[in-house]
Backbone as CSV, one residue per row, in Angstrom:
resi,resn,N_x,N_y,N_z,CA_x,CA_y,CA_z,C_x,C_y,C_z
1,UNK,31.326,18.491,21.783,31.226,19.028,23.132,30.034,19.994,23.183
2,UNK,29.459,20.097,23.961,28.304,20.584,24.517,28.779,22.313,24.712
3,UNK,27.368,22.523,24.614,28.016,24.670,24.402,27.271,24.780,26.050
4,UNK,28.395,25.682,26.960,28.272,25.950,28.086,27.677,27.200,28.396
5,UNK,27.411,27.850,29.579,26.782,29.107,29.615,28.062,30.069,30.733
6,UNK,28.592,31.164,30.147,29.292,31.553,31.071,28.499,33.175,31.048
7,UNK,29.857,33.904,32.080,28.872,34.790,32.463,30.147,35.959,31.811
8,UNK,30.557,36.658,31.613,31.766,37.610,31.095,31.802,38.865,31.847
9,UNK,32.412,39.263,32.262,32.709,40.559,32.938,33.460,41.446,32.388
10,UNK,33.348,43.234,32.157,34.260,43.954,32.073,34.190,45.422,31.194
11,UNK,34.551,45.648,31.086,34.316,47.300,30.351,34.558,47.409,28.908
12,UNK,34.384,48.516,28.495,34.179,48.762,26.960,34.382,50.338,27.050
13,UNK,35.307,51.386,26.408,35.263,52.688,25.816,33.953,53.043,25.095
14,UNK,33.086,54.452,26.079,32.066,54.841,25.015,32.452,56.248,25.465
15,UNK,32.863,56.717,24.234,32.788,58.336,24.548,34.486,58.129,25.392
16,UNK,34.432,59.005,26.066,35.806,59.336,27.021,35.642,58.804,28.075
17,UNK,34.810,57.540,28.292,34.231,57.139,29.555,34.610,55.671,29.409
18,UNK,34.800,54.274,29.912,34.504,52.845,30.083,33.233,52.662,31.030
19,UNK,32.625,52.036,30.066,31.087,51.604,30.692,31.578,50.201,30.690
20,UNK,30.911,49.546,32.380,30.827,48.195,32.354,29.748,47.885,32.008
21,UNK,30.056,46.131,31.619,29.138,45.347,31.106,29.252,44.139,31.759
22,UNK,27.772,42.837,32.560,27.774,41.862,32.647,27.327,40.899,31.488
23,UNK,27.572,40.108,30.574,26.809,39.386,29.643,26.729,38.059,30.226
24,UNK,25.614,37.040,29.520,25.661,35.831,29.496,26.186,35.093,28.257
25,UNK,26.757,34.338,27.848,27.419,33.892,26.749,27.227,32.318,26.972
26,UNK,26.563,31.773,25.430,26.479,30.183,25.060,27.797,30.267,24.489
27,UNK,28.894,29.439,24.826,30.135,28.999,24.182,30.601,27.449,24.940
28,UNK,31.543,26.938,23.611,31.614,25.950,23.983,33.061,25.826,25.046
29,UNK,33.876,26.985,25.288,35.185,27.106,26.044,34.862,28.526,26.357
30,UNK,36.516,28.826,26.807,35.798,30.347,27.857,36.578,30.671,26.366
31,UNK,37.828,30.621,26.028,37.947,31.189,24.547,37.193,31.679,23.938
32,UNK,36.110,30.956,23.580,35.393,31.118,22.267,34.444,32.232,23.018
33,UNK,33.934,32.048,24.489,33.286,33.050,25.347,33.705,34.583,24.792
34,UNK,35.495,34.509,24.936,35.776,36.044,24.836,35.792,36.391,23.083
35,UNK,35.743,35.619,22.541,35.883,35.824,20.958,34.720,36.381,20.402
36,UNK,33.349,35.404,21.046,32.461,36.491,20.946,31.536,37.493,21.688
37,UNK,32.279,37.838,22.873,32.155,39.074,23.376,32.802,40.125,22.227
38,UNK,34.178,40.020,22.034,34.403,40.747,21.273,33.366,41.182,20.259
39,UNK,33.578,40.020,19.323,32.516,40.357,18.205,31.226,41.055,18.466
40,UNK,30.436,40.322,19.615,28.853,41.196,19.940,29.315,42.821,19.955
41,UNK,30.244,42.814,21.098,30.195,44.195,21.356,31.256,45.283,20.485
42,UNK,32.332,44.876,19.598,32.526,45.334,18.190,31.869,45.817,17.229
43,UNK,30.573,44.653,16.910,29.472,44.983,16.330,28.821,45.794,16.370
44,UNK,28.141,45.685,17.941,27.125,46.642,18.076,27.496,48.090,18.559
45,UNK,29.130,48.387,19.098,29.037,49.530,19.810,30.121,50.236,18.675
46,UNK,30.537,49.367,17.350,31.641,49.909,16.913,32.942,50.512,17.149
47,UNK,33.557,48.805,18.188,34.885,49.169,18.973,35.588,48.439,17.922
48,UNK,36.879,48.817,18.387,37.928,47.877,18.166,38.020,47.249,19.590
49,UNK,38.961,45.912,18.954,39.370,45.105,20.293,39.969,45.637,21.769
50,UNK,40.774,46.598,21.184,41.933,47.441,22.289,40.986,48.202,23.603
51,UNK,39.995,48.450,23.063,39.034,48.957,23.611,37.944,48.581,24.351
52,UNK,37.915,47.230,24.133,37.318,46.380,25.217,37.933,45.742,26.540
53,UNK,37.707,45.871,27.448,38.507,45.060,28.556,37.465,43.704,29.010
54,UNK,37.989,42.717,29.189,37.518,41.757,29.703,38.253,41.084,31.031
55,UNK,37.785,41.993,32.541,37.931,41.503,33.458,37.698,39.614,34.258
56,UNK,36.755,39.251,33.812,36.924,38.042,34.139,35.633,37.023,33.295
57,UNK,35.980,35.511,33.294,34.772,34.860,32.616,34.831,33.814,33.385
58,UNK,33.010,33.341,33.830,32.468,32.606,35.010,32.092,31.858,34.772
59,UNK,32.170,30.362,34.771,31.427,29.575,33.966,29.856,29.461,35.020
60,UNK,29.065,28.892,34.484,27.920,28.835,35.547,26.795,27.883,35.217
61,UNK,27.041,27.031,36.365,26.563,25.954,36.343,25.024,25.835,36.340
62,UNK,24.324,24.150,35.542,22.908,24.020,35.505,22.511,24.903,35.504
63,UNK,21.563,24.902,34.932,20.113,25.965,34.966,18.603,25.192,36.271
């Protein structure tokens, strides 16, 4: 199956604050979409999961 482009919506804990975030994400399901949202932003902002919110994921068609 072909890897799709979605769009991910939703916040993340920095400090005592939730900062939102829009990303674009290559995945091949919206699953795998939020699996690595997690991971990117785990990685880079040094969250845990609990701490991320993921309000919604968009798939989005052709380029």
């Amino acid at each position: 199956m072909a890897d799709q482009k979605f769009e991910v919506q939703g916040n993340f804990k920095n400090g005592y604050d939730y900062q939102p975030f829009k990303k674009v994400i290559t995945a091949p399901n919206e699953k795998q979409a939020s699996e690595k949202i997690y991971m990117i932003l785990g990685s880079k902002h040094r969250l845990k999961r609990n701490y991320i919110n993921i309000d919604g994921i968009k798939l989005i068609d052709g380029e």
